[in-house]
C-alpha positions in Angstrom: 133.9 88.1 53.4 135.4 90.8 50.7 136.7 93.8 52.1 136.8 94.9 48.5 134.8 98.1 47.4 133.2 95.8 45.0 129.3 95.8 45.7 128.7 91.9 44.0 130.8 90.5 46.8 129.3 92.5 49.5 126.7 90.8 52.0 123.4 91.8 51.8 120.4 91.9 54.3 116.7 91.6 52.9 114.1 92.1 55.7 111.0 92.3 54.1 108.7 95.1 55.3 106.1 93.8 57.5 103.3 94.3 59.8 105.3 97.4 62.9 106.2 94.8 65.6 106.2 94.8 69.2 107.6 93.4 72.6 108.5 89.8 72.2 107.8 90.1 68.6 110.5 92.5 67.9 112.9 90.8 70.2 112.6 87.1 68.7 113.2 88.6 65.2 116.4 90.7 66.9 117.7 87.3 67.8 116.9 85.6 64.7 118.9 88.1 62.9 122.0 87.0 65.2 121.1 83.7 65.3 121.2 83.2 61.2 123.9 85.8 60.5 126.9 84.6 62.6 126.9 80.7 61.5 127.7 81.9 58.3 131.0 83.5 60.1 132.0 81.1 62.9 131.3 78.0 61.1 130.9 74.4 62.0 134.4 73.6 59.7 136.6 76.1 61.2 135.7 74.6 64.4 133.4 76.6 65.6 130.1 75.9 67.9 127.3 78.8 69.1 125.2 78.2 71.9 122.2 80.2 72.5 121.8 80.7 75.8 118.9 79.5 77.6 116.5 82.7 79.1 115.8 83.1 82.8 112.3 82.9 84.1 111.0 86.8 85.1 112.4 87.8 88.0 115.4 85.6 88.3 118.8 86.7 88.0 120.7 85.9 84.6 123.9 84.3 84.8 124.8 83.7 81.1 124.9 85.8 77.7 122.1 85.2 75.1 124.9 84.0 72.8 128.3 82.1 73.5 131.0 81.5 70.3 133.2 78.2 71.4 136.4 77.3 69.2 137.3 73.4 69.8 141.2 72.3 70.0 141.8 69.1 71.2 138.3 68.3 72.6 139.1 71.6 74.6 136.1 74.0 74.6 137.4 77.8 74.3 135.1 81.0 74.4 136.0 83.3 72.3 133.3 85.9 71.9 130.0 86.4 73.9 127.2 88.4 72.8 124.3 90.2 74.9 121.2 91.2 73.6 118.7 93.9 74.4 115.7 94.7 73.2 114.7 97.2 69.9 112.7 99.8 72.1 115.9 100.3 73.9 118.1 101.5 71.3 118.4 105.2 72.2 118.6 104.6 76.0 122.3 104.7 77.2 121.3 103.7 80.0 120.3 100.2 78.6 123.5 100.6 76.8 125.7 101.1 79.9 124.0 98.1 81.6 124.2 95.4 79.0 128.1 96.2 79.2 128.2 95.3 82.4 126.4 92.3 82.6 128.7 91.5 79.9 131.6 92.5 81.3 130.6 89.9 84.1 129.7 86.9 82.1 133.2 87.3 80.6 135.6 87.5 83.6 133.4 84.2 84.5 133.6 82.9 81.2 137.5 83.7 81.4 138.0 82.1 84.6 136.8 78.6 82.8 138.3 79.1 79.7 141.7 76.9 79.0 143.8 79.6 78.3 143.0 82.4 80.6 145.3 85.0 79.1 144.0 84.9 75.9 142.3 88.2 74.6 138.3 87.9 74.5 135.6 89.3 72.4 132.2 90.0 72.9 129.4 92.2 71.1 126.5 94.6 72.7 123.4 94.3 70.7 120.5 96.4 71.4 117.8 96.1 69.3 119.3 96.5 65.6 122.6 97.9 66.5 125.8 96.4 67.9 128.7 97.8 69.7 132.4 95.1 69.7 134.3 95.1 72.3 137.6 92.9 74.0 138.5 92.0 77.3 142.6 91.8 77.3 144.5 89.5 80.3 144.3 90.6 84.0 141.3 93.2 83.4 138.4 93.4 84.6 136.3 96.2 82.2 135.9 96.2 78.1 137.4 98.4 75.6 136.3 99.1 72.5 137.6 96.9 69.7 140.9 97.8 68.7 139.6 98.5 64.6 137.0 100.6 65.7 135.5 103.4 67.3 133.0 102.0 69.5 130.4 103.5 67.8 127.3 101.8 67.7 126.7 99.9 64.2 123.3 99.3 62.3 122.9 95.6 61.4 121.7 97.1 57.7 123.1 100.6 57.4 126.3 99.2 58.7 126.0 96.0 57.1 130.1 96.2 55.4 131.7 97.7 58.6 130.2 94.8 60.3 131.2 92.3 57.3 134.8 93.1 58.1 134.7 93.2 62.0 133.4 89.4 62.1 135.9 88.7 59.3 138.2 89.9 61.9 137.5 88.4 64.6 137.5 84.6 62.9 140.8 85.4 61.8 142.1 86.3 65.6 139.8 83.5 67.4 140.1 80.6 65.0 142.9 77.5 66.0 146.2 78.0 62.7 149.6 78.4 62.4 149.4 81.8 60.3 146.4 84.0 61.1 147.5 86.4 58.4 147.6 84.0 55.7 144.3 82.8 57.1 142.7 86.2 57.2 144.2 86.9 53.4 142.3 84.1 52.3 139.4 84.5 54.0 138.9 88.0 52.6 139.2 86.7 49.0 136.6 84.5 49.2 132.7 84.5 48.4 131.0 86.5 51.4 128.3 84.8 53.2 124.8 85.7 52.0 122.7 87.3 54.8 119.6 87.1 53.5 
């Protein structure tokens, strides 16, 4: 999780270059890539949990976000970051854009409305197809803004891949349970970066 301009320490994602994939295809492999690379962020001994969300039959209205990131205190269940995911062929449509945020937006205010501590700032990332957008949801609003270390700008999963290192960094440091976030984040950054291969 270096934030170092070292290139040893930084993560690295191999896809290897298969077979031009389609439909279902290309989304299952989308969610793979999300599904492998944020364990290695949020993990099991920080206190972490990430629940893929189950998918709605065709035709039936989705409730939920693909992913949900829970932090445990005290047997208390917390989401802290929700994640909606759209399909690669829709990368270059804002109008798939501009409606992922929405359903998003929704899932959150629901998600906030359950969550233990209300008031507490909430995360969430926009993923269409192999880029991602991070956003936060601050007390007593109702409509994301961009997160507060970054543009908004939409960030390739590859291209991207150290922007993104230090965003998720980021966000473990704000979401996870400690007395000193700081020192936490400090140490975190010094440490071995989890591979993404």
């Amino acid at each position: 999780m270096s934030n170092s301009g070292g290139s040893s320490s930084r993560n690295k994602i191999h896809k290897g270059k298969g077979p031009s994939k389609s439909g279902d295809a290309r989304q299952s492999s989308s969610i793979q890539v999300r599904a492998n690379i944020l364990p290695r962020y949020f993990t099991l001994e920080k206190g972490y949990g990430i629940d893929q969300q189950a998918r709605p039959w065709p035709g039936v209205t989705k409730t939920k976000a693909d992913f949900a990131i829970r932090c445990v205190q005290n047997s208390q269940p917390k989401k802290v970051c929700l994640i909606k995911d759209k399909r690669v062929e829709h990368e270059s449509k804002s109008s798939k854009w501009e409606e992922a945020v929405n359903q998003l937006t929704n899932y959150m205010t629901t998600a906030r409305a359950n969550n233990p501590n209300p008031d507490e700032l909430m995360y969430s990332i926009v993923t269409v197809g192999h880029y991602s957008r991070f956003y936060e949801l601050h007390a007593n609003e109702r409509e994301l803004r961009d997160y507060s270390t970054h543009s908004g700008s939409p960030l390739h999963f590859k291209r991207n891949e150290p922007e993104i290192d230090v965003i998720l960094c980021e966000l473990v440091a704000k979401t996870q349970y400690s007395n000193s976030t700081e020192a936490d984040y400090s140490t975190a950054t010094a440490q071995q970066p989890p591979s993404w291969e």
